[in-house]
Backbone as a printed PyTorch tensor [residue, N CA C, xyz], in Angstrom:
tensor([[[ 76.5230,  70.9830, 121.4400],
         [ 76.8100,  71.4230, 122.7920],
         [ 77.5290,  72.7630, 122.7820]],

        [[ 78.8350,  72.6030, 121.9900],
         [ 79.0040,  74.3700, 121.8320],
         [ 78.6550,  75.2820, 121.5120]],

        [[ 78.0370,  74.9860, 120.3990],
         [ 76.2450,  76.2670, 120.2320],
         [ 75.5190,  76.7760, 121.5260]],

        [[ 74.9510,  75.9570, 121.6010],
         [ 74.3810,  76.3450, 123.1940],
         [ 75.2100,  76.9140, 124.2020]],

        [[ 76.0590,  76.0910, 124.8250],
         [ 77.1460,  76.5150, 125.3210],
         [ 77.3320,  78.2530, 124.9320]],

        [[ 77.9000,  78.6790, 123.4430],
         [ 77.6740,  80.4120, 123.1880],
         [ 76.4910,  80.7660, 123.5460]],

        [[ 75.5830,  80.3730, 122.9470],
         [ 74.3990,  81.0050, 122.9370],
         [ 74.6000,  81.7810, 124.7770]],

        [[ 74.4960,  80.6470, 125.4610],
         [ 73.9220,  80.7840, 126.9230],
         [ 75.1420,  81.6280, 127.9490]],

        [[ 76.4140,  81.4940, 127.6130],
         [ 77.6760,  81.8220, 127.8170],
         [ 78.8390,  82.2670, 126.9260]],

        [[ 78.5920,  83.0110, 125.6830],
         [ 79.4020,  83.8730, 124.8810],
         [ 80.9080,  83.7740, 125.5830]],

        [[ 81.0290,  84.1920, 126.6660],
         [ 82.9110,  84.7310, 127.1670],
         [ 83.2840,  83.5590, 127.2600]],

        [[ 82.6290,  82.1820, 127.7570],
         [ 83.2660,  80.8550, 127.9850],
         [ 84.1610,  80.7250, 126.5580]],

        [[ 85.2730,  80.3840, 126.7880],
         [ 86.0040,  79.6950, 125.6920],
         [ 86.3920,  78.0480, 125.4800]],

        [[ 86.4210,  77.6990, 124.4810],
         [ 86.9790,  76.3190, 124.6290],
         [ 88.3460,  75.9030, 125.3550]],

        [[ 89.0560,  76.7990, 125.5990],
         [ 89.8870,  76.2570, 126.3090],
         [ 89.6710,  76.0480, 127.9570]],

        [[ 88.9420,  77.2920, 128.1390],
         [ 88.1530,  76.9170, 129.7010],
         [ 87.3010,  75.7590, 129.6330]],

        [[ 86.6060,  75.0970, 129.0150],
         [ 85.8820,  73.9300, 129.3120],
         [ 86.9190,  73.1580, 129.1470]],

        [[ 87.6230,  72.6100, 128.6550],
         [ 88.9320,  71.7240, 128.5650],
         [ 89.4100,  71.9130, 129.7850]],

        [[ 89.7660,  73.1600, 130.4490],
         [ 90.5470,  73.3690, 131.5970],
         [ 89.5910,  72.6570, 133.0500]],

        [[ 88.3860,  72.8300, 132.5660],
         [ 87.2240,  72.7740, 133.2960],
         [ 87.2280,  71.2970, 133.6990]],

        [[ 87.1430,  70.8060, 132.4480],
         [ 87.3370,  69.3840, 132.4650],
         [ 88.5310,  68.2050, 132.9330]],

        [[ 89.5530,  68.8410, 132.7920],
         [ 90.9460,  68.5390, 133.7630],
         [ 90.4250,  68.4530, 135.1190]],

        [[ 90.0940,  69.5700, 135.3380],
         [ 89.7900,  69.7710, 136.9690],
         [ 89.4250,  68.8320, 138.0590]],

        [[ 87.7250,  68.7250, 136.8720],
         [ 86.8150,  67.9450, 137.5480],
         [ 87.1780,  66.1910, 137.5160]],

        [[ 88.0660,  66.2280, 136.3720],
         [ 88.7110,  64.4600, 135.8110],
         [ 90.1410,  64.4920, 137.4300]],

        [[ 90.3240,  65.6840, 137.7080],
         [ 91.8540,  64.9530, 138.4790],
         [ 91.2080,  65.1360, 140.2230]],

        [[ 90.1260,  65.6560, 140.2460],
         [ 89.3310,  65.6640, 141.7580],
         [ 88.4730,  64.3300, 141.5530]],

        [[ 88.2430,  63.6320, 140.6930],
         [ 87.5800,  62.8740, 140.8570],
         [ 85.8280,  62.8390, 140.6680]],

        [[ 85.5790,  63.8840, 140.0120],
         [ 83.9240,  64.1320, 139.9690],
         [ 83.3840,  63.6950, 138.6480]],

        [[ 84.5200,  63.6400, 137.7020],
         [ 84.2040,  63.4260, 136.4960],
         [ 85.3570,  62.0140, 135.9920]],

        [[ 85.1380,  61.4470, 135.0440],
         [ 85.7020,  60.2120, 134.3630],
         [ 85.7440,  60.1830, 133.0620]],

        [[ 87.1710,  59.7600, 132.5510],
         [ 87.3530,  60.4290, 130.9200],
         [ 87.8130,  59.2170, 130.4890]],

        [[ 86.6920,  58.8660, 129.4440],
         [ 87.0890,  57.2970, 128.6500],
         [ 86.9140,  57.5310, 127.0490]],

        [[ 87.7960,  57.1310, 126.6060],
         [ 87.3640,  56.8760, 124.6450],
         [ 86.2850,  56.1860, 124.1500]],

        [[ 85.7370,  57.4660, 123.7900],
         [ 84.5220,  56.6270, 123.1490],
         [ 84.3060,  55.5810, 121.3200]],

        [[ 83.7700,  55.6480, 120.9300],
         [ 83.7030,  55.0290, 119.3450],
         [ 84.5770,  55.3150, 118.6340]],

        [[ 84.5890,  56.8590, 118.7440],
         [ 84.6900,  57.3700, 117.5680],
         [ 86.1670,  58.5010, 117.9880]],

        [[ 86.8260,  57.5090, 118.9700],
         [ 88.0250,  58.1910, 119.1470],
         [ 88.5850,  59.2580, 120.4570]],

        [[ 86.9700,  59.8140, 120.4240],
         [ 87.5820,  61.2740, 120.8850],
         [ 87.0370,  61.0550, 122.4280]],

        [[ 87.2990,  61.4650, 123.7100],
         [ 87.3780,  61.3880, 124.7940],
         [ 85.8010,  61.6230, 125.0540]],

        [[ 85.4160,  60.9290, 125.9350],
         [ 83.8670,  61.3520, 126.5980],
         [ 83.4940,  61.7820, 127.8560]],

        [[ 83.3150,  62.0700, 129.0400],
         [ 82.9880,  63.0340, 130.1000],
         [ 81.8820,  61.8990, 130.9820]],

        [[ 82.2640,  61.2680, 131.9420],
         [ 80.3560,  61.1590, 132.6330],
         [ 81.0420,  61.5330, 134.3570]],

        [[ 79.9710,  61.6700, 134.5860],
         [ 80.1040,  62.3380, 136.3610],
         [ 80.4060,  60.4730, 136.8810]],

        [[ 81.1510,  60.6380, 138.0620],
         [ 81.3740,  59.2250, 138.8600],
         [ 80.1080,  59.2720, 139.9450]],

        [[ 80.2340,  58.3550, 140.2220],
         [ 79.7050,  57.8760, 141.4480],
         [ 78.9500,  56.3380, 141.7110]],

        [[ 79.2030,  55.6590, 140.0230],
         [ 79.0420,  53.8500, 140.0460],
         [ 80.2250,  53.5510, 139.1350]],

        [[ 80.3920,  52.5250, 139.6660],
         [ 81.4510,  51.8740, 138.8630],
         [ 80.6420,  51.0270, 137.6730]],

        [[ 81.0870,  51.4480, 136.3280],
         [ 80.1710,  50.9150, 135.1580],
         [ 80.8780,  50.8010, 134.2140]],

        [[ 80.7610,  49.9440, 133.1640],
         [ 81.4090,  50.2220, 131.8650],
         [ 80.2950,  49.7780, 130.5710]],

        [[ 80.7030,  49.8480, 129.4570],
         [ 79.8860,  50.1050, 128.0950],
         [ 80.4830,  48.7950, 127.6320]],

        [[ 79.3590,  48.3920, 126.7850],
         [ 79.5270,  47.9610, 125.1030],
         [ 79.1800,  48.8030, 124.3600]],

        [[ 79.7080,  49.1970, 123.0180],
         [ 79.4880,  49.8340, 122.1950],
         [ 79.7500,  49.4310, 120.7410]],

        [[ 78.7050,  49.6930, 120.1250],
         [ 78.3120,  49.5380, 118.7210],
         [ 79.1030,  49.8140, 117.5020]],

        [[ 80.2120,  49.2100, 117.0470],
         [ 81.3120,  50.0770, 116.0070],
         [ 80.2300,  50.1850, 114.7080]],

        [[ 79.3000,  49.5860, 114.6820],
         [ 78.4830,  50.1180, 113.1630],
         [ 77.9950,  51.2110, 113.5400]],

        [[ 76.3320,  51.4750, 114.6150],
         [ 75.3440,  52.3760, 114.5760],
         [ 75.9180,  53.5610, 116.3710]],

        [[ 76.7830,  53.0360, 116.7670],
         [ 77.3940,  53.5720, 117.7400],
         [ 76.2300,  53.2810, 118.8240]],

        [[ 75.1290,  52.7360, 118.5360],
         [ 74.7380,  52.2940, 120.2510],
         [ 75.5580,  51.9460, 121.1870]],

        [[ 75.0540,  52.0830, 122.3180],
         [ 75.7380,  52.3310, 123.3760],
         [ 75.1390,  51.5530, 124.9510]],

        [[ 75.8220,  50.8240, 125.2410],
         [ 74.9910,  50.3210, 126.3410],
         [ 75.3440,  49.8970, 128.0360]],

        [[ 75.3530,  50.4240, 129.0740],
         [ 76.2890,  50.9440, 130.6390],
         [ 75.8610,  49.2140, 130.6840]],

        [[ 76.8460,  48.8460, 131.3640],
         [ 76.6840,  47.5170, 132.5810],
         [ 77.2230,  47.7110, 133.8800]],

        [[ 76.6590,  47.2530, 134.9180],
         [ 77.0620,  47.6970, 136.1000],
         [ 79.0090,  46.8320, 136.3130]],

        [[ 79.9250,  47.7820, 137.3150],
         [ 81.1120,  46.6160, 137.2790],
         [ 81.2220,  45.7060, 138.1780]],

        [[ 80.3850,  44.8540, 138.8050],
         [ 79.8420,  43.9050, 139.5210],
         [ 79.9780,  43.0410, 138.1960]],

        [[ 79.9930,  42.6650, 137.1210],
         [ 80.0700,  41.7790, 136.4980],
         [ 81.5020,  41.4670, 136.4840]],

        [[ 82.5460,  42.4360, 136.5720],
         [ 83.5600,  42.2970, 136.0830],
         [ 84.6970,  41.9180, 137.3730]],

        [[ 84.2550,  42.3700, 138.9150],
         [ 85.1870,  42.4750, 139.6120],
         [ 85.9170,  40.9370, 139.8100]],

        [[ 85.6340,  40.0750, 139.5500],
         [ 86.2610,  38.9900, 139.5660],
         [ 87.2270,  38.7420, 138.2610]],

        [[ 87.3480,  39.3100, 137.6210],
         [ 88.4340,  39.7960, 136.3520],
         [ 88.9340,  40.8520, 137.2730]],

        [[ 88.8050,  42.3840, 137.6950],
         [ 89.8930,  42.6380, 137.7640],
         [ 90.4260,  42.1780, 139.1020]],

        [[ 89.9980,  41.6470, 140.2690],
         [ 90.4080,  40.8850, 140.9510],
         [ 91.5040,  39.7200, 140.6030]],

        [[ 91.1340,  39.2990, 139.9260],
         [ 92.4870,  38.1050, 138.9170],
         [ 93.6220,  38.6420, 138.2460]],

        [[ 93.5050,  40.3950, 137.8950],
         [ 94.3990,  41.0730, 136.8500],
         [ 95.2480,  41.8230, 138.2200]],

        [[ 94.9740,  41.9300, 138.7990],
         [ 96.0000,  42.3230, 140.0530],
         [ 96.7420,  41.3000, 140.5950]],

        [[ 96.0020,  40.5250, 141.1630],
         [ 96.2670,  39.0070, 142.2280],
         [ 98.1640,  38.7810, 140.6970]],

        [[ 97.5200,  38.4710, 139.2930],
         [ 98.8160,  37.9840, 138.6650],
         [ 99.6000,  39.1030, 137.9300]],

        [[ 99.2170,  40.5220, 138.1630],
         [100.6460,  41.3750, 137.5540],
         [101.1860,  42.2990, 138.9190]],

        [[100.0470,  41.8310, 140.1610],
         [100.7880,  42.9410, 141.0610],
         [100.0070,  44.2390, 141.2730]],

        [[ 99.6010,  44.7310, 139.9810],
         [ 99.3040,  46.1850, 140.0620],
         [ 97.8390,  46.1960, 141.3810]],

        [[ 97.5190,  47.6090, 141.4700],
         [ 96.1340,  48.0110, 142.1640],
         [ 95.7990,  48.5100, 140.9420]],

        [[ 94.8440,  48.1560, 140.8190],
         [ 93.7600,  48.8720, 139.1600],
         [ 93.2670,  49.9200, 140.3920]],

        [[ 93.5520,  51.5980, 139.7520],
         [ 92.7430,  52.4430, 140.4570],
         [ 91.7540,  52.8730, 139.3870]],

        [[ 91.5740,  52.8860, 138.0040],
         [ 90.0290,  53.1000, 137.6020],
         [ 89.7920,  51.7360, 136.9090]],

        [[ 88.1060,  52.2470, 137.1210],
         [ 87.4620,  50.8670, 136.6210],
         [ 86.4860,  51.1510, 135.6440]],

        [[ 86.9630,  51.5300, 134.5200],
         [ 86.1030,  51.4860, 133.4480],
         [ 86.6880,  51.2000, 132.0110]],

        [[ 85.7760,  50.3680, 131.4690],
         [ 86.2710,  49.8080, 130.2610],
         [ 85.2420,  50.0920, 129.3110]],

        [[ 85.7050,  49.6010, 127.8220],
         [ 84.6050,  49.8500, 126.8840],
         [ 84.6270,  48.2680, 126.0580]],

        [[ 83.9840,  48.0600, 125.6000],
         [ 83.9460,  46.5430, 124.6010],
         [ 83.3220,  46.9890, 123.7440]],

        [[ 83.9340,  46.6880, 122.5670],
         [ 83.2620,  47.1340, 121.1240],
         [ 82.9270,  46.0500, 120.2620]],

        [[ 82.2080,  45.7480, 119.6600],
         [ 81.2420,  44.8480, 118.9920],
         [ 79.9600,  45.2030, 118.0540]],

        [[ 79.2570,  44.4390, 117.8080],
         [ 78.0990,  44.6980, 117.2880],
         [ 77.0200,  44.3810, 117.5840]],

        [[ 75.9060,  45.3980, 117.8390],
         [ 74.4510,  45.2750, 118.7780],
         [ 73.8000,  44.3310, 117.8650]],

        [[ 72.6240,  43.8120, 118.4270],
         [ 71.7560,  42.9280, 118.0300],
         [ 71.2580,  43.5180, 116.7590]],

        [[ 70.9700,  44.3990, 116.5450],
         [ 70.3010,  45.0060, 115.2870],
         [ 71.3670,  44.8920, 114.1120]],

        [[ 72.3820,  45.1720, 114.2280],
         [ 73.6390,  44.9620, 113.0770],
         [ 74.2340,  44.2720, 113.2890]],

        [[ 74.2350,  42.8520, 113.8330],
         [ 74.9910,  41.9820, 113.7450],
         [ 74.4830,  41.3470, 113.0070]]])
């Protein structure tokens, strides 16, 4: 991505896409979750979804959060809080490497 990224836009620096990325994460257009392998990942909002993901081959797989709202419905109701984001990750192993 940063190859291209120069190629197509040379003056962009990495710290402007970082800055870029703040932006769009604290307006709400974008959503910043840990992925596999540690390091933060980027997707645009507009469904509420979360992943399983693959700790062997790193597959990767969205579920809608309609599965889940009755969990976090129960995780408020007994600590109190309002959950304001809703995305999670579950890590495991896909059918192929398990």
């Amino acid at each position: 991505m940063c190859a291209r990224l120069r190629q197509t836009l040379p003056e962009v620096t990495e710290t402007t896409v970082y800055r870029t990325l703040e932006v769009l994460t604290r307006t709400g257009m974008v959503a910043s979750a840990l992925g596999g392998d540690g390091h933060l990942v980027y997707e645009l909002t507009g469904h509420a979804h979360h992943h399983v993901l693959c700790r062997a081959c790193g597959r990767s797989v969205e579920f809608d959060h309609a599965l889940l709202v009755g969990v976090y419905g129960q995780l408020e109701a007994r600590t109190g809080f309002r959950l304001t984001d809703v995305h999670l990750t579950f890590f495991g192993l896909c059918p192929d490497c398990k």
